[in-house]
N, C-alpha and C positions, 0 to 999 in steps of 0.2 A: 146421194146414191153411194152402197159401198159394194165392195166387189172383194170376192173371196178366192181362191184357187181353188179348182175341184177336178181332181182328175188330170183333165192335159185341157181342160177349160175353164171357166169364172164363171159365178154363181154371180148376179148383182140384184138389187133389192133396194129398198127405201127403208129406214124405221119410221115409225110412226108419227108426224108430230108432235111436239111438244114434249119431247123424251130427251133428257140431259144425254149425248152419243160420245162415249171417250173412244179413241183410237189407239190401241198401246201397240207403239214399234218403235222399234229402235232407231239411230242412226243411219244404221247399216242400208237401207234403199238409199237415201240421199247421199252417199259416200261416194264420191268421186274417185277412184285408184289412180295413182299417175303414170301406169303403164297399162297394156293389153292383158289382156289374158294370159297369152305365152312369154310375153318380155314379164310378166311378172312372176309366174315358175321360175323362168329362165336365171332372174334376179335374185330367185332367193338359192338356189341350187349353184350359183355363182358366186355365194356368199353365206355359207350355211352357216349356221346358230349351233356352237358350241363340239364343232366337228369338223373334220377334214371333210375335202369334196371330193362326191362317189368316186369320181375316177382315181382318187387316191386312197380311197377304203378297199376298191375293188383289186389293186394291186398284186400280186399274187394270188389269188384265190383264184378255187379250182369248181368249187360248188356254190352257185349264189341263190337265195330265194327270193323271190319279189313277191307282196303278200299286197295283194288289189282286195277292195270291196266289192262289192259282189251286188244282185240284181235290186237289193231293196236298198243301194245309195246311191244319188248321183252326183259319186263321184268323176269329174270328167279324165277318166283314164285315156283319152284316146289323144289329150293332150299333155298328161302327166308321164306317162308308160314311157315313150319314147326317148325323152329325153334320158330317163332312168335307163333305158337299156343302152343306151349309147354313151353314157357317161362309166358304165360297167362295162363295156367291151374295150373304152379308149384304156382304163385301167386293166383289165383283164382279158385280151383278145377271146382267147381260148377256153374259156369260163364255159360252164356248164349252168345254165340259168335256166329254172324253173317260176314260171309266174303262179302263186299258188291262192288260189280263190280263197278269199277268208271269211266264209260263210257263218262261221261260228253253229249256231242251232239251226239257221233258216233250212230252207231246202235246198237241193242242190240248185244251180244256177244250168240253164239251158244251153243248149251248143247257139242258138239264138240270139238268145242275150248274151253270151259272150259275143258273139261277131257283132252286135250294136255296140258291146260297151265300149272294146278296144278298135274295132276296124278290119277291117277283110284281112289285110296284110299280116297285123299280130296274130291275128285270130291263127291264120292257116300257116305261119312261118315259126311263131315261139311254141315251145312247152308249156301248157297250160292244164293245172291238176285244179281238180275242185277239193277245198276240204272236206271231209265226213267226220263226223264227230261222233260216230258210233261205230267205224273203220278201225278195230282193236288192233289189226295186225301193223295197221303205219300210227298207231299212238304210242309216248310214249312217256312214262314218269319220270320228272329231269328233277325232281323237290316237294317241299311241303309249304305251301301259302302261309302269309302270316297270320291267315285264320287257322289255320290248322286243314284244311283241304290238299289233297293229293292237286301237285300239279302235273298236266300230262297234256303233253300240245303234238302234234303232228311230226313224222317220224322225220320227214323230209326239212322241216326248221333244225331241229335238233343235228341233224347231220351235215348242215349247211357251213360252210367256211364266214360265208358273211350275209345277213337277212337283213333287209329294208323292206321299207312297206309306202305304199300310201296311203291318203285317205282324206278326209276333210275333215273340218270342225264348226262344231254347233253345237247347242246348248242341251246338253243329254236328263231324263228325267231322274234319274238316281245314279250315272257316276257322275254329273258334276258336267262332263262336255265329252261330246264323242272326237273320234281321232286319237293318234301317238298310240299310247297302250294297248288299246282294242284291238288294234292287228293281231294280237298276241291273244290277250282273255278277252273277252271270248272269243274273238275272228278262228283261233285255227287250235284252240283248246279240245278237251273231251266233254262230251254232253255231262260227266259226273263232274267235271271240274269249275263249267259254266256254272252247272245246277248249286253245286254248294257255294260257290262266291256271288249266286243271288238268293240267299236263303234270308227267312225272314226276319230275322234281329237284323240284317244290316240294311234291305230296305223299309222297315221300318224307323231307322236310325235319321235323327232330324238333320244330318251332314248329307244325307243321302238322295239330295237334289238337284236341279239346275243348274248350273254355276257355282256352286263349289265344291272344290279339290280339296283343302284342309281338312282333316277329318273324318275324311268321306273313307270308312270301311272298306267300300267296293272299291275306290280305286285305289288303294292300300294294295291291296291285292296286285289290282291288273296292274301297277308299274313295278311289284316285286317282278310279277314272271314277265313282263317285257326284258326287263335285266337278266334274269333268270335264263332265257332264251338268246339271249345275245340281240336284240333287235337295234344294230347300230345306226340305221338312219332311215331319216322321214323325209315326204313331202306330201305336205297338209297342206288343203286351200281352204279357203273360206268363200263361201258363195253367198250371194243376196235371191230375192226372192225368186228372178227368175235367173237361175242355177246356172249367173256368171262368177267369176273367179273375180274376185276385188281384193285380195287376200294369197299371199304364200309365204309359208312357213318350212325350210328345211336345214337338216342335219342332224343333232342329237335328239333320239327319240325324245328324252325328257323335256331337256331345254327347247328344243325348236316348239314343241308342244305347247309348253306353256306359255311361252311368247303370243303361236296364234292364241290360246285362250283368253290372254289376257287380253288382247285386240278383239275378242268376239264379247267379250264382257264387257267392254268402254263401249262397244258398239250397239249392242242389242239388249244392255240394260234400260230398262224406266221405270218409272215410280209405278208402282200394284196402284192402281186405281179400281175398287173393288166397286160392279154393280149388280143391278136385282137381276138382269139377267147377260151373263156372260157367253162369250160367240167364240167360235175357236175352231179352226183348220188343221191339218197337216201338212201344210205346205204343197198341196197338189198331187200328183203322180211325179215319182212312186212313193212317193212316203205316204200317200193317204191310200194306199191298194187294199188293203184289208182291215177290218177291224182290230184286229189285233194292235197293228203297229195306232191306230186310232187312239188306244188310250196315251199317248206321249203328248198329243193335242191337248187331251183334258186337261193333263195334268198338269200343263201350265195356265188353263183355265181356274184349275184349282187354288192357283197360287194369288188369282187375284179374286175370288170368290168371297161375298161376305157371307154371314151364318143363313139358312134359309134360300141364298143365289139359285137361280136356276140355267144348267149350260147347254146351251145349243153346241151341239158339234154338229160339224161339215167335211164329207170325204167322201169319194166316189165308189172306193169299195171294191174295184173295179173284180180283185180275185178272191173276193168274196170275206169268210171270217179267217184266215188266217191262223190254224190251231183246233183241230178238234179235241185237244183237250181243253184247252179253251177255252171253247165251246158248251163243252160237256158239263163243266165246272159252272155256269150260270144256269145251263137249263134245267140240273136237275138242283140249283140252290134257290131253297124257302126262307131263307133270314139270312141277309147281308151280312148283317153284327154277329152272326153264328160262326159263319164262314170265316170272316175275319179273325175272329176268338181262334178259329181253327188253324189256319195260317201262322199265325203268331207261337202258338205251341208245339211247330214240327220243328225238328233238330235240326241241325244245318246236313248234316250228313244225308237225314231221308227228306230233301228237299226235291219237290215232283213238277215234268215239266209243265213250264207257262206258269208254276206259282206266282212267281214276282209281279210278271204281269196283272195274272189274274189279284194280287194282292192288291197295288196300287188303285187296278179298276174297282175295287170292292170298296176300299177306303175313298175313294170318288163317291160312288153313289149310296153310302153308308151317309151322308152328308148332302147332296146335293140330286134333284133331278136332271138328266140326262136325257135330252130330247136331239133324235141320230136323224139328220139326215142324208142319205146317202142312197144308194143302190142295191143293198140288201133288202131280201122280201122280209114283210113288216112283221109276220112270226116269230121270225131269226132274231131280231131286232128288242123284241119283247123276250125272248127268252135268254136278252139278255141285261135283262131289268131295266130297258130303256124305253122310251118313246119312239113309235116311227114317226116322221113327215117326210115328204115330197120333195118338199120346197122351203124357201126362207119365211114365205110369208105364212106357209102353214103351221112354223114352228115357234111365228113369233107370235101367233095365235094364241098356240097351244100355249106358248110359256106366260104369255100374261095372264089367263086365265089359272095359272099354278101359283103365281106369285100375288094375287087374288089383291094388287091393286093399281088404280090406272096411271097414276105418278112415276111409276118404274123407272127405273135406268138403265141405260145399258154399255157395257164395255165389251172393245171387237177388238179380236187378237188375229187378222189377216192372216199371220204368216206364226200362226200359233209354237212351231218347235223352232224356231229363229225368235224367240225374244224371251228375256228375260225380267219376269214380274219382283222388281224391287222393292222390302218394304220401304216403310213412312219414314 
């Protein structure tokens, strides 16, 4: 029996007898932490990684920003925030502190989901600004990226005395891991700034994956203008599947960053076990809410895919697709490999939103069948060169009859954006 995350519930199922069944995850569920949750924040902000402690950053300063994730992570601010704001007030009584949502492109985040993320208290007691990435009058150009890209981030960072952020970290599909620098590009950047530091030579660029930083173009970028910005401290956590804290990471954006990465790579690396047909999640709600965010599942499906594989994805969907342009970009596309050709030959400059996305997704199913099961109606679904099903068992139906023999294998990726597909 295996069991998937779907939504804020579990998908469970049988494969068929007689089917070789690999299971790829990492370490990371079986990890024991040897503190709580809070004593583990507590632990690393009482001992930060390559930096003074907030309350001694926060020291004279007059204007502080605090740059939270916003409603598509769960990061658990409502146990992060706090200590951050009290370790900024012991340093700076009198501080002017703005907690500033670092939405990057998503959409804004809701008066809602703010009081779920942080708690009635924050919610109605701190400053709380959402970013806009299309809001010209608070952007502003602080440089030029080492691609050559205008950098231009949010007026209120740029005017701030001292900026920290939190966030968490996991294994990101093309910068390598999310957390540290993404507070900065994209979290609270301008939609032209995000749009050309994901244009297509760089995710196209074979550095420009899961777990690694070397090399990796895109995050060349994002830790110039983290620097660029002044972003002087972090606290990152690391969470297991179900979105406990096992894992904390704080002080120098760089250094505290890569330290967690490095632990989420010992952790949630394993060997690519590539079979005929490969299984892959989102990690549940919210990461599996729309199609959009859906393809980061694939595309560590991808990674363990052999020539011909066929990938079941699983996600609830719950707000639907996630981008009409998106959207748009699959229903009205006749030839995958056309698309892609077309992708490949825009300039970084007239890079247009959802590309990247839509790029990765295109190089998925330029190569592999894609069979969605989730909660979108089965048109939507198809118009986006995928398979619908229902259910697991309607999908493992449908994919052995694609894979057209009955010996098949299959590889399952539970907690598909928590692990990383290592080669041979």
């Amino acid at each position: 029996m295996l069991s998937l995350p779907y939504g804020e519930k579990r998908l469970e199922f049988e494969i068929p007898k007689g089917h070789p069944v690999t299971v790829l995850q990492g370490k990371l569920e079986s990890y024991v932490p040897p503190l709580s949750e809070e004593e583990l924040v507590l632990a690393a902000m009482n001992a930060p990684i390559g930096s003074k402690k907030l309350s001694e950053l926060a020291q004279g300063r007059r204007k502080v920003v605090l740059l939270c994730s916003d409603h598509t992570r769960p990061v658990p601010s409502r146990l992060i925030v706090p200590h951050m704001l009290r370790e900024i007030r012991e340093g700076a009584p009198d501080a002017d502190i703005t907690i500033l949502i670092a939405t990057g492109c998503h959409r804004l985040t809701t008066t809602t989901e703010l009081e779920a993320k942080f708690g009635t208290e924050i919610y109605r007691n701190e400053k709380i600004v959402i970013h806009d990435c299309e809001d010209e009058a608070n952007l502003v150009r602080i440089g030029t990226l080492p691609s050559g890209g205008d950098l231009i981030i949010n007026r209120l960072v740029v005017e701030a005395d001292l900026v920290c952020a939190e966030g968490f970290i996991e294994p990101h599909f093309f910068a390598g891991f999310s957390g540290g620098r993404k507070s900065i590009l994209p979290g609270v950047a301008a939609r032209v700034c995000v749009h050309y530091n994901h244009n297509a030579e760089f995710i196209d660029d074979p550095h420009a994956r899961m777990g690694i930083l070397d090399g990796n173009p895109i995050h060349r970028d994002m830790i110039f203008a983290a620097r660029e910005a002044k972003l002087a401290y972090i606290v990152n956590v690391v969470l297991n599947a179900d979105k406990k804290v096992v894992a904390a990471y704080a002080g120098d954006a760089d250094a505290a960053h890569l330290a967690g990465c490095a632990f989420v790579k010992e952790q949630m690396g394993c060997r690519a076990v590539p079979g005929d047909i490969v299984i892959t999640t989102n990690n549940g709600y919210p990461l599996d809410q729309n199609v959009y965010q859906m393809v980061k599942g694939m595309c560590t499906a991808e990674a363990t895919c052999a020539e011909g594989s066929v990938i079941i994805a699983a996600g609830e969907c719950r707000d639907g697709i996630g981008g009409d342009g998106f959207y748009k970009t699959f229903k009205e596309c006749t030839d995958i490999s056309a698309l892609l050709k077309e992708f490949r030959a825009m300039p970084k400059e007239e890079t247009i939103l959802d590309q990247w996305q839509s790029q990765i997704f295109a190089r998925i199913l330029e190569n592999h069948k894609v069979i969605f099961v989730s909660g979108v109606d089965d048109d939507i679904v198809r118009d986006f060169h995928m398979i619908p099903a229902r259910s697991m068992p309607e999908a493992l139906a449908i994919a052995e009859g694609l894979i057209g023999k009955k010996d098949y294998s299959v590889t399952v990726l539970p907690e598909g954006i928590s692990v990383i597909p290592l080669g041979e």
